[in-house]
N, C-alpha and C positions, 0 to 999 in steps of 0.2 A: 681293694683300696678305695674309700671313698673320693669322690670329686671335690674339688675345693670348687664352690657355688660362683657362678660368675654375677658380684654386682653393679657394675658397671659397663656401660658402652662407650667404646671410642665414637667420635662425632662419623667417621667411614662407616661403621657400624648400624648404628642407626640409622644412616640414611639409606645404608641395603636391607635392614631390614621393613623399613616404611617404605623401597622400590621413590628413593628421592634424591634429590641434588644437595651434595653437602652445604653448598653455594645458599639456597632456600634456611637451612639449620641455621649457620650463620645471620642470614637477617633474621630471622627469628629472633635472635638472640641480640643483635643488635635494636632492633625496635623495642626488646623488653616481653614481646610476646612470649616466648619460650624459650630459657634458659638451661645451661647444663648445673647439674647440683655442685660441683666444682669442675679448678681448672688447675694446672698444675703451673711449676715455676716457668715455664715456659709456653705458655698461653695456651698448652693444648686443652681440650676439651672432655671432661667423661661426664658423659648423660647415669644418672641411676635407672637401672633395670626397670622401676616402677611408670620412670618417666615416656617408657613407649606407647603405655595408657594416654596419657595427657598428650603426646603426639599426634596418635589416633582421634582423638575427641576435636582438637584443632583443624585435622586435615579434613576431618566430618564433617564441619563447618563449611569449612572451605569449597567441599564440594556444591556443597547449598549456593552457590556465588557469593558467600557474604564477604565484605571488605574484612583485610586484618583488624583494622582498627575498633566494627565491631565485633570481631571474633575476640578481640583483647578483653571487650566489657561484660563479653556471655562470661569468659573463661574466668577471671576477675570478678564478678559480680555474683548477687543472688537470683534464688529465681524468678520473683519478680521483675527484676530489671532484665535478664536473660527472656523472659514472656516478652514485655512489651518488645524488645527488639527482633524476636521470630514472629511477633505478628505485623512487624513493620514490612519485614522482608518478605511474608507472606501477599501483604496488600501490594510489594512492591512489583513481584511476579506476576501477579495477577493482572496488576497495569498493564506489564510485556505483553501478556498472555492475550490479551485484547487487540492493542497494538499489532500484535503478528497475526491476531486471525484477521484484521483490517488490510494488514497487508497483503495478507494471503485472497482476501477477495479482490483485490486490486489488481494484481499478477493472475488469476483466473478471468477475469475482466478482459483483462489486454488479450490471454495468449484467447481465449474465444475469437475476438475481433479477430485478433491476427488469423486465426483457422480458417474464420468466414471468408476473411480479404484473399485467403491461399487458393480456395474453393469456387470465388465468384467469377463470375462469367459478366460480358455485358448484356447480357439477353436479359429480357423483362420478366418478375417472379411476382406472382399474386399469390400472397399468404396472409390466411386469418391472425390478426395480433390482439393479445391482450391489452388491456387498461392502461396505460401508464401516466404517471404524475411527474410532474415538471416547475419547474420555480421559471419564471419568464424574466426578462432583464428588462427595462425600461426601455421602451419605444427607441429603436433607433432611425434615426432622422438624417437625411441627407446621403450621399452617398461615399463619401468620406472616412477611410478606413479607415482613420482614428476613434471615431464613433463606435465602430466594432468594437476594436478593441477597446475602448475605455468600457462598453458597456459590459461585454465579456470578463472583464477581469474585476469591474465593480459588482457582479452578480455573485463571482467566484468568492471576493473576500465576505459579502452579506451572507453568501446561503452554502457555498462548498463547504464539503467534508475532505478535499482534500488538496493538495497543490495543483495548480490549472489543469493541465491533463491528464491526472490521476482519476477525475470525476468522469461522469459516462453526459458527455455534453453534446450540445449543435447549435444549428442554426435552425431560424423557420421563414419562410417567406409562402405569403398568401400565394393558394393556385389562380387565382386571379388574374397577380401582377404576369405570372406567364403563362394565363390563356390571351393574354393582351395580344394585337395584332404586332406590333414592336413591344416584346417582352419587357417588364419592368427588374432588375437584377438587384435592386435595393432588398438585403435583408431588412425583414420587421422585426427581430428578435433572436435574441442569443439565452438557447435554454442550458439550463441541469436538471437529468434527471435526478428523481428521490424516492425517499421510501417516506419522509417524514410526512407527518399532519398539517398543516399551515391551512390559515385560511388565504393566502395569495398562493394560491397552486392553480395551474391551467393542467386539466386533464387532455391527454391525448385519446382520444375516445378508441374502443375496443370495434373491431369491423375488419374489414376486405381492404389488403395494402397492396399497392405496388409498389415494387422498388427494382430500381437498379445501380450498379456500380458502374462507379468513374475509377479509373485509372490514369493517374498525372495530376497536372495542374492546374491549380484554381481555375487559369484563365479559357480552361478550356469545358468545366463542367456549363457553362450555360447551352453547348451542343446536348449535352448529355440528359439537359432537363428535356429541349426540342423533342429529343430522342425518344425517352421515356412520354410524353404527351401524345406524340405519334402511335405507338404501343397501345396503348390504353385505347385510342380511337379508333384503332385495327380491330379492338379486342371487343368492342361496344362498352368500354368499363367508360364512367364518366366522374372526375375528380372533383374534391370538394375538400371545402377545408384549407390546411396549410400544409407544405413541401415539409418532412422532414430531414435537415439534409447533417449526417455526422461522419463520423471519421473511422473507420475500420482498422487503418494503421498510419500511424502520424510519422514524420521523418523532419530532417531541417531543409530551410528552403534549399541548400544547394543539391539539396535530394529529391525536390517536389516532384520527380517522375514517378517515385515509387509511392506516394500519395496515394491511396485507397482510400474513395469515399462512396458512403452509399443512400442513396436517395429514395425517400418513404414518401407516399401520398395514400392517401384515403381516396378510395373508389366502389363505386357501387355499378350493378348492372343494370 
């Protein structure tokens, strides 16, 4: 005996066999996107057999992230208008796609810092560094912590790529001011580093670094420079140049204990 052909799907139906929520059918069919081909006197729902195509080519869509509302003009429209909208949402992934590898160096950034800060000792390290280029902030004057900060956050909006401590930033203060016989503690300059071209870029010149780490707070890194200059004259190294001094791992002030900051100077022998 042959089978009587099934044409029709209950809306339960459909939605086990597309593995979906009948709750999803329904807006469907409320927003006008996807309707069933009838409905009976009692509101129930029968999709035609054909219509699991058209299901499929929708949820296709969908996987792509595109909004309903463009999935309505692909599905509705020709293929020109269906073009320009996949190359919209082409260009618009690709924005993401940027965006997250930006992030992704930002978050590789930090967890290194944080590896070095896990690892540092306060003992003195002299290691060869390469080149790097730096955007400098306008001379700061006085010793007046408002001045930091205003220069710091005036530097971030001109030249960062990214919210304040996103960037790979410091401080600089000449070896100068603390080979003084009473040390000078006024920063000169609040940097960012860069990759970009500029003609105001201060090169941090490539040689023989010392550095050491501070652990805690601010008020207590100017031992920590004494310390580091002591080192160095132990060692016959003799500094020159400016202090580079940045942040390993940052915290908020009622955490400034766990402050990790690490101090760079150029030295030769």
């Amino acid at each position: 005996m042959k089978m009587k052909q099934k044409n029709y799907l209950k809306i339960s139906e459909l939605a086990d066999l597309a593995k979906i929520n009948t709750r999803t059918l329904h807006y469907y069919d409320d927003i006008g996107l996807f309707s069933p081909e009838r409905k009976d006197e009692h509101g129930h729902r029968y999709y035609a057999l054909k219509q699991a195509i058209d299901l499929g080519i929708i949820l296709s869509l969908k996987e792509l992230d595109m909004p309903l509302k463009e999935i309505k003009q692909v599905v509705h429209g020709n293929v020109g208008e269906s073009k320009n909208i996949i190359e919209a949402k082409l260009t618009e992934i690709r924005e993401k796609m940027t965006q997250l590898q930006e992030l992704e160096y930002m978050l590789q950034n930090k967890l290194k810092n944080m590896t070095l800060a896990e690892q540092a000792t306060d003992a003195i390290q002299v290691v060869e560094m390469e080149e790097e280029t730096l955007f400098l902030s306008q001379k700061i004057e006085g010793e007046d912590l408002y001045a930091q900060f205003e220069a710091g956050y005036q530097l971030v909006i001109e030249k960062g790529d990214y919210i304040f401590t996103n960037n790979e930033y410091g401080m600089l203060i000449s070896s100068e001011k603390k080979r003084k016989d009473v040390a000078d503690e006024r920063y000169d300059y609040f940097y960012l580093k860069t990759n970009r071209s500029d003609q105001n870029v201060f090169i941090k010149p490539a040689g023989l670094y010392a550095s050491m780490v501070h652990k805690g707070k601010e008020e207590q890194l100017p031992a920590t420079y004494e310390k580091l200059l002591k080192e160095c004259q132990k060692s016959g190294l003799s500094v020159e140049g400016y202090f580079y001094e940045r942040a390993l791992y940052e915290t908020i002030e009622q955490n400034k204990q766990e402050y990790i900051t690490e101090i760079q100077v150029k030295v030769k022998r």
